[in-house]
C-alpha positions in Angstrom: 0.0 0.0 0.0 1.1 3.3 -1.3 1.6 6.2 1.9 -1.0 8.3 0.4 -3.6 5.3 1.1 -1.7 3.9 4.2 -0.9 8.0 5.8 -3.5 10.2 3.9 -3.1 13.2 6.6 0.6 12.7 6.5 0.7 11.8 3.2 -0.7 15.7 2.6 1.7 17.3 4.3 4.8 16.1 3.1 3.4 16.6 -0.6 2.7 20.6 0.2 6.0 21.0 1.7 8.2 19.3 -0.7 6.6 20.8 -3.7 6.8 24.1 -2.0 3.0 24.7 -2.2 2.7 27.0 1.2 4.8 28.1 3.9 2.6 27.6 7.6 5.9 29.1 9.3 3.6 32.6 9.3 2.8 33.5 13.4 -1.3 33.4 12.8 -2.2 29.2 13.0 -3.9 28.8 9.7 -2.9 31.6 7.8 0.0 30.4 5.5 2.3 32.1 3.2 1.5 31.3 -0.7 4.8 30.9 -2.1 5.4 31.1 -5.8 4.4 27.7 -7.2 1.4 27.1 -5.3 0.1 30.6 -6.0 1.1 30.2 -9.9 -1.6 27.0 -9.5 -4.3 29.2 -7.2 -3.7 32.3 -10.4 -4.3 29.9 -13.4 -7.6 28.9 -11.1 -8.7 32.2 -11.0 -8.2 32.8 -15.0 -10.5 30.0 -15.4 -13.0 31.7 -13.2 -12.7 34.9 -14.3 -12.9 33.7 -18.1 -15.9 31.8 -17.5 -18.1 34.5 -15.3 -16.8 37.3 -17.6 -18.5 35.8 -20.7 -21.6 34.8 -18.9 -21.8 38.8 -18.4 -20.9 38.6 -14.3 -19.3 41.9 -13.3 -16.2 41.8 -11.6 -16.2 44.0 -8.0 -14.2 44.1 -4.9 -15.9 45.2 -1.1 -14.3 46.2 1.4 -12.8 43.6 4.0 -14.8 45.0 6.8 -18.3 44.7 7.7 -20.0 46.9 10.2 -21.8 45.1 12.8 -25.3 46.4 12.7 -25.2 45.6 8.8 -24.0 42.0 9.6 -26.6 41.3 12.3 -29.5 42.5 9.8 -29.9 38.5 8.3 -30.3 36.4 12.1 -30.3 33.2 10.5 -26.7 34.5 8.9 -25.4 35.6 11.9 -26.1 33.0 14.3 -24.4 30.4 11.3 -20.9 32.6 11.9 -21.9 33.4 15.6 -18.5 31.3 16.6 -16.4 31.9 13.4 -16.2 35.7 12.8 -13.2 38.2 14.0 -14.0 41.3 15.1 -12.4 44.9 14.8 -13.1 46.7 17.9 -10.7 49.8 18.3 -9.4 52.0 15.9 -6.2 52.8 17.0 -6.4 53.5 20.8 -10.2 54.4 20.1 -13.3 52.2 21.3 -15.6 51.5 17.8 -19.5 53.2 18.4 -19.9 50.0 16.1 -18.1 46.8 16.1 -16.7 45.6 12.5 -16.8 42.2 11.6 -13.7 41.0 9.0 -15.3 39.4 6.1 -16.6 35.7 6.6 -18.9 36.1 3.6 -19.7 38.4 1.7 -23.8 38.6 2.1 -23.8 42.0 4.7 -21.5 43.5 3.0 -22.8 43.5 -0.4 -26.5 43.8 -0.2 -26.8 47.5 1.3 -24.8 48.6 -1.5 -27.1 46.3 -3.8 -30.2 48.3 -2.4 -28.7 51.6 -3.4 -27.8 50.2 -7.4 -31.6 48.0 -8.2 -34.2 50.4 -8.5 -35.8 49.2 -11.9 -36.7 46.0 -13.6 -34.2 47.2 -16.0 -31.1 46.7 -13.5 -32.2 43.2 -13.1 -30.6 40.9 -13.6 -27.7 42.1 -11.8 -24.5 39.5 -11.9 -21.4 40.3 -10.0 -18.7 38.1 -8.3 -15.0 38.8 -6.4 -12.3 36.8 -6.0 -11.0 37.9 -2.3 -10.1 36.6 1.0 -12.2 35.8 3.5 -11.6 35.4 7.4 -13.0 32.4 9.9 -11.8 31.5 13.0 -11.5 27.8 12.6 -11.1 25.7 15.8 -10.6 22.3 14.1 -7.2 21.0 13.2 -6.0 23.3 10.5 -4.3 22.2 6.9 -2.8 23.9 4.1 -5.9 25.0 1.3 -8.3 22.8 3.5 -9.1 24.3 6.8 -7.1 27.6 7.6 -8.4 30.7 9.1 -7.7 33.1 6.1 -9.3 31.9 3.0 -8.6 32.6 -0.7 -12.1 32.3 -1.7 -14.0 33.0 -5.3 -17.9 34.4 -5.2 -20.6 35.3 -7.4 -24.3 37.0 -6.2 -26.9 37.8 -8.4 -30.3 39.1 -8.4 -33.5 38.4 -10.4 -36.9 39.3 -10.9 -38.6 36.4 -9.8 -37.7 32.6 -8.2 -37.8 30.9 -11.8 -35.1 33.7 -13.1 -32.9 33.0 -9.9 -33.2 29.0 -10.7 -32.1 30.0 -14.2 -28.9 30.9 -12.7 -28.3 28.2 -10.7 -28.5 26.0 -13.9 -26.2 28.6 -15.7 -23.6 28.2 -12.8 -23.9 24.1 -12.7 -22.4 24.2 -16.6 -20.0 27.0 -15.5 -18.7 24.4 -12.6 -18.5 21.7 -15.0 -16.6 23.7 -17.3 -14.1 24.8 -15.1 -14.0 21.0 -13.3 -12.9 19.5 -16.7 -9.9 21.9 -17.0 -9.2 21.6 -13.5 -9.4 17.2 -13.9 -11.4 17.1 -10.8 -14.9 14.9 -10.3 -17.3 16.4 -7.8 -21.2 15.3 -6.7 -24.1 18.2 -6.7 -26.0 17.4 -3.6 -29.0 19.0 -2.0 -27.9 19.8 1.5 -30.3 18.8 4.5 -32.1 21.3 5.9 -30.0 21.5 9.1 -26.7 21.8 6.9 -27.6 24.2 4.0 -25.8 27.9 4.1 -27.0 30.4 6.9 -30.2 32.0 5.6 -30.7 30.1 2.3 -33.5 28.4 0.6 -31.8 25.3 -0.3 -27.9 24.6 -1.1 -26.2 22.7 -3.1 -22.7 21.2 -1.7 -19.6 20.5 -4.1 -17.9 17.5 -2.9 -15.1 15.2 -4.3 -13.7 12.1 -2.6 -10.5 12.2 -0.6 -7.7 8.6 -0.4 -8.7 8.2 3.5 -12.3 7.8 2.2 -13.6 11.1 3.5 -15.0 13.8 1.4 -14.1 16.9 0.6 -16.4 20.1 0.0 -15.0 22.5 -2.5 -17.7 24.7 -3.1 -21.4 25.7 -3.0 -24.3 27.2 -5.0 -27.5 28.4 -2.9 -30.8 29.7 -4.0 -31.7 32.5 -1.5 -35.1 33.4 -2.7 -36.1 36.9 -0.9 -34.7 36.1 2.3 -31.5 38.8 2.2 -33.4 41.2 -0.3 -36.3 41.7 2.9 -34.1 42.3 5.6 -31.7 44.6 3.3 -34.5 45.9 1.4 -33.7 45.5 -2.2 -36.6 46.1 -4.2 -37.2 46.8 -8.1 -40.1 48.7 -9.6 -41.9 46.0 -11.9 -43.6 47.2 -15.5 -46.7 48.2 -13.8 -45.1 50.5 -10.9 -45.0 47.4 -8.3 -42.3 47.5 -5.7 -40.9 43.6 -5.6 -38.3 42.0 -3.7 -35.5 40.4 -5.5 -34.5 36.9 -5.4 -30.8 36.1 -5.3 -28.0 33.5 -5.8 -24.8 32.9 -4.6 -21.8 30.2 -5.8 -18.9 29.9 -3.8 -15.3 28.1 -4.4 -12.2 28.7 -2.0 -8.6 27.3 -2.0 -10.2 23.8 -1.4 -9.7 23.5 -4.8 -6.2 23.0 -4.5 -6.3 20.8 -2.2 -8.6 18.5 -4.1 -6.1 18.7 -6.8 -3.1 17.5 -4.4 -5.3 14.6 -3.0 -7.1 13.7 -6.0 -4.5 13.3 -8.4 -1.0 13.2 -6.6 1.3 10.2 -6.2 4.1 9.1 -3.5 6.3 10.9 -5.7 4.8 13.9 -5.5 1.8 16.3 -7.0 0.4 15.3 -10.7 -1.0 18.7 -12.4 -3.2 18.6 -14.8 -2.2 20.5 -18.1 -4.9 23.0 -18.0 -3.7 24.3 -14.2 -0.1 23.5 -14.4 2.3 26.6 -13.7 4.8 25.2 -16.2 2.5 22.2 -19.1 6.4 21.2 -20.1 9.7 21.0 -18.3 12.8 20.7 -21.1 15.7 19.0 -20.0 19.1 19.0 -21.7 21.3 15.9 -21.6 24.5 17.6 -21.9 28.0 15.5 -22.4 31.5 17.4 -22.7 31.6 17.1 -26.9 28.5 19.0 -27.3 27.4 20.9 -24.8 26.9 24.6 -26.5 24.9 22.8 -29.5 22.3 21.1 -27.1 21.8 23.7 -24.6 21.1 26.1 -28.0 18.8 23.5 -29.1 17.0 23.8 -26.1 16.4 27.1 -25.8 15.3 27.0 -29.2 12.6 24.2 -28.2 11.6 26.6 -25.1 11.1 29.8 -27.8 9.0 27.3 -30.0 6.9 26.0 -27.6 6.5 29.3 -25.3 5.4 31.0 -28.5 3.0 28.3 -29.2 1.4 29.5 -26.0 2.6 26.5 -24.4 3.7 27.1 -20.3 7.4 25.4 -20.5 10.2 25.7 -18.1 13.4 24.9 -19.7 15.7 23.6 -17.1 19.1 24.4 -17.5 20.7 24.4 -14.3 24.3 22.6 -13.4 23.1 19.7 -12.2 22.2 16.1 -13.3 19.6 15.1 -15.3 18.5 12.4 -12.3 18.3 15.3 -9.7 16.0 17.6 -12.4 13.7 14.5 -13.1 13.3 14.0 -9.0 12.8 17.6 -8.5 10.0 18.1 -11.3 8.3 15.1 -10.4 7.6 16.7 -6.9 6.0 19.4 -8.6 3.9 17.5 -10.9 5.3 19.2 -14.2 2.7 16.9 -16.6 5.1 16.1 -19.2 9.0 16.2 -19.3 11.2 16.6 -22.6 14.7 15.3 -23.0 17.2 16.6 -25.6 20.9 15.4 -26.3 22.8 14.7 -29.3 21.6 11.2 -30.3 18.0 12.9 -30.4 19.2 15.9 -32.4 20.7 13.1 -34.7 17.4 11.4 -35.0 15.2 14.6 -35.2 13.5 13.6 -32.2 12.5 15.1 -29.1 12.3 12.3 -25.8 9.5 12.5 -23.9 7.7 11.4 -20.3 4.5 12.0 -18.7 3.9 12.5 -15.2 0.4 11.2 -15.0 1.3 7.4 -15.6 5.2 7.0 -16.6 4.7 6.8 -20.6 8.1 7.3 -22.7 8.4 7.8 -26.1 9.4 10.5 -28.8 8.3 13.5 -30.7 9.2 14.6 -34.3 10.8 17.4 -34.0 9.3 19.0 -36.8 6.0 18.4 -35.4 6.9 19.2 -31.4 3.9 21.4 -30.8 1.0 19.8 -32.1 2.7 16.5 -30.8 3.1 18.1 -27.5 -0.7 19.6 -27.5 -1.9 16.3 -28.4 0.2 14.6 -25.2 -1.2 17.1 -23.2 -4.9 16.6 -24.2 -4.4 13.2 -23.8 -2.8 13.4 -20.2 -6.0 15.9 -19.2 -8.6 12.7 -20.9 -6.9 10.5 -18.8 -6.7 12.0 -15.2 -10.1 12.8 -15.4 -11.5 9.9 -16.2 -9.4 7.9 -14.5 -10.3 10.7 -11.0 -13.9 9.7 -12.2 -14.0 6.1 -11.9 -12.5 6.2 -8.7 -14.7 8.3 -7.3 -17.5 6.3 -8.4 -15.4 2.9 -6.9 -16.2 4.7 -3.4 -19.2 5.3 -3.5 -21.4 2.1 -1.7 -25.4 1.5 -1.9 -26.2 0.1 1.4 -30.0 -0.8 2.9 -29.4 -2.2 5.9 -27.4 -0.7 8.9 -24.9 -3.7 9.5 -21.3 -3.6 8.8 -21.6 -0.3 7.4 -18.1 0.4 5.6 -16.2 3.0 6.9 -13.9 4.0 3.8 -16.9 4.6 1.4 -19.6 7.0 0.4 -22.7 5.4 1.3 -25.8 6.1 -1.1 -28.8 5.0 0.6 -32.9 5.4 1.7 -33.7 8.1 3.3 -37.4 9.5 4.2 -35.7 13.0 4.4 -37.3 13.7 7.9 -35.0 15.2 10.3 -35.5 12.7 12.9 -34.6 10.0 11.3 -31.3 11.6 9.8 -30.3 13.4 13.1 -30.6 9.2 14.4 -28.9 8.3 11.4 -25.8 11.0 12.1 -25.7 10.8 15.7 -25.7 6.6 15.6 -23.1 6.2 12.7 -21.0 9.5 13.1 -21.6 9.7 9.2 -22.4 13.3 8.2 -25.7 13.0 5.3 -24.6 15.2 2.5 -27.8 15.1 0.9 -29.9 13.9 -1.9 -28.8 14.3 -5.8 -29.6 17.8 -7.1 -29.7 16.3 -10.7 -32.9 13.4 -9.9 -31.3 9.7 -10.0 -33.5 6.2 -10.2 -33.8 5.0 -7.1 -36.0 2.8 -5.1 -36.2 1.6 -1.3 -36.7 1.6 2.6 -35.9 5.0 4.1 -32.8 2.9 6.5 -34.0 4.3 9.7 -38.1 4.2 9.8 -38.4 1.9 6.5 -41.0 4.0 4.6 -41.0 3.5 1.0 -37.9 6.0 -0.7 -38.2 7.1 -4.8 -34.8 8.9 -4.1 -31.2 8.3 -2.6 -29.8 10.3 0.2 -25.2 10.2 0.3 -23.5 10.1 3.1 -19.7 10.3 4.2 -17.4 11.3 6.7 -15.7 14.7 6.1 -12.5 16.4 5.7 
């Protein structure tokens, strides 16, 4: 057994470390330096993001960190879900605050005044914005680099419509957004419903982004919730409809944090280190020279001409050329998860080749050199087929239909009946120390005994301990 399966936790932390993902050296517990590599990964994110909300006509914006307390405690149900999460601001220099500031857990309170002032017509609707900023939560768990940590690099969208069935519009629109940016990213992920007593502070419904960890837990990247009107009445956003009727909005939210690179590092990495997939690796291509003493100058020239090529192909390559050996370069890239490595030397120049390996599952061959960059682009699409799937199938390998409440297996996602009353999964959670994520968003064929009172189930309910 590999030390990822046998150590997951340890596993994790040797892997961020060694490929020089984050520093946690920094004197506030779980708020960790990005250094460069890791926040080259958490940047190429964020281009996916911002590509993908710009041309579905979000507007970008950026609020202000702090919150002032009599906004924040407008929404109770929002407050009482951060009530033991939130850091406070309570002096300005040696001054006592008249009102208390709250540093950013969400983004809700601060947003929505400023929303009230910019919807005063039909016309302004819909109204599509989203940030990419950090937000701040005291976590008392264990903390871990991109998964739990206090200071969060954290992506969100809010909108507002005219009605309910224009707000459900949108969360369809930001389900194919998410899958779009989950098949660059490699990364397979379940849409599930959360129970009532688990959705987001002050929502409708919400629907949890999970992908499945190597200890068997899960791992919740994101969310999307359906709000209704229950920020716009307490913050008073209103629209004048065609026939002079005030009306409250109905808003959504999405939400994706660091979480994402850690799903990456768990999902796909090996005992040798991370595995990136093409679309999100800070450097697609590492070049390697194999130098000897007769033809050093011509090789190394030949390499940096293989950089030029492929950089201005729009290619992200690293060309190594430092003084050491090849053996060290190979050990130090695999760390880093560099999807595919390229070798030149003289015997290859000879042979109008270019050597390659991938990262993903050891393949060696070579390349034309004539044809390097559509032969590299088509490795590279292949490498991106491949880790997906393959992240796919194991994730549905976990996942375990049970209907009976014996020898329940401890490693898996369980898919089972559930009634969906709150007694019987409180019973359910509280017995088993299994955590219900919910029941499919998109409807799946299903029929059964809910597994605690046995009434008659047409749809499944998942299940799984958690990160």
């Amino acid at each position: 057994m590999s030390m990822k399966e046998d150590n997951f936790a340890d596993w994790y932390l040797d892997i961020v470390e060694k490929a020089g993902l984050s520093d946690k050296r920094y004197p506030i517990k779980g708020m960790n330096v990005w250094t460069p590599y890791g926040w080259k990964i958490m940047r190429q994110i964020d281009t996916y993001i911002r590509e993908e909300f710009d041309a579905t006509e979000h507007d970008e914006v950026c609020f202000p960190l702090m919150i002032p307390e009599d906004q924040f405690a407008k929404e109770k149900d929002h407050i009482k879900g951060f009530d033991e999460e939130v850091y406070w601001v309570t002096h300005a220099g040696l001054n006592e605050l008249d009102v208390r500031l709250v540093v950013r857990p969400t983004s809700e309170t601060a947003m929505y005044p400023m929303f009230s002032l910019w919807i005063r017509s039909h016309q302004d609707l819909p109204l599509k914005t989203y940030q990419i900023v950090n937000t701040f939560r005291y976590e008392t768990k264990q903390t871990r680099p991109f998964i739990r940590v206090r200071e969060i690099h954290f992506f969100e969208s809010h909108t507002c419509h005219v009605s309910e069935e224009d707000a459900q519009d949108q969360i369809e629109e930001d389900i194919q957004i998410l899958e779009r940016i989950a098949k660059k990213i490699c990364l397979p992920y379940t849409l599930l419903i959360r129970t009532e007593w688990d959705k987001f502070p002050g929502a409708h419904y919400t629907v949890g982004i999970d992908t499945s960890m190597p200890n068997g837990r899960t791992l919740q990247m994101g969310s999307i919730h359906h709000y209704r009107t229950n920020f716009s009445i307490p913050y008073e956003i209103t629209y004048e409809d065609e026939n002079g009727e005030h009306k409250h909005v109905h808003q959504t939210t999405f939400g994706m944090s660091e979480r994402l690179v850690g799903a990456l590092i768990g999902v796909h990495g090996d005992d040798q280190g991370l595995v990136m997939p093409p679309g999100i690796a800070p450097f697609q291509v590492v070049i390697i020279p194999i130098l000897s003493k007769k033809n050093t100058e011509q090789v190394a020239e030949a390499a940096k001409s293989l950089a030029r090529i492929l950089a201005d192909a729009g290619i992200r390559v690293k060309l190594d050329d430092r003084d050491a050996r090849p053996g060290s370069k190979y050990y130090d890239w695999e760390i880093k998860g560099v999807p595919l490595r390229l070798e030149i030397g003289a015997r290859d120049m000879e042979n109008g080749v270019v050597a390659f390996a991938r990262r993903d599952n050891g393949e060696k061959g070579s390349i034309s050199a004539e044809d390097v960059v559509p032969g590299v682009r088509m490795i590279l699409d292949d490498i991106s087929e491949s880790m997906l799937a393959r992240a796919q199938e194991v994730q549905r390998s976990r996942i375990q239909d049970i209907d009976s409440l014996e020898d329940i297996p401890q490693d898996k996602i369980l898919r089972f009946g559930w009634c969906g009353c709150p007694e019987c999964g409180h019973k359910f959670e509280d017995t088993y120390d299994f955590k219900i994520l919910g029941t499919p968003y998109h409807p799946e064929k299903f029929e059964g005994k809910c597994i605690i009172c046995g009434k008659p189930v047409d749809k499944p309910a998942y299940a799984a301990h958690t990160m």
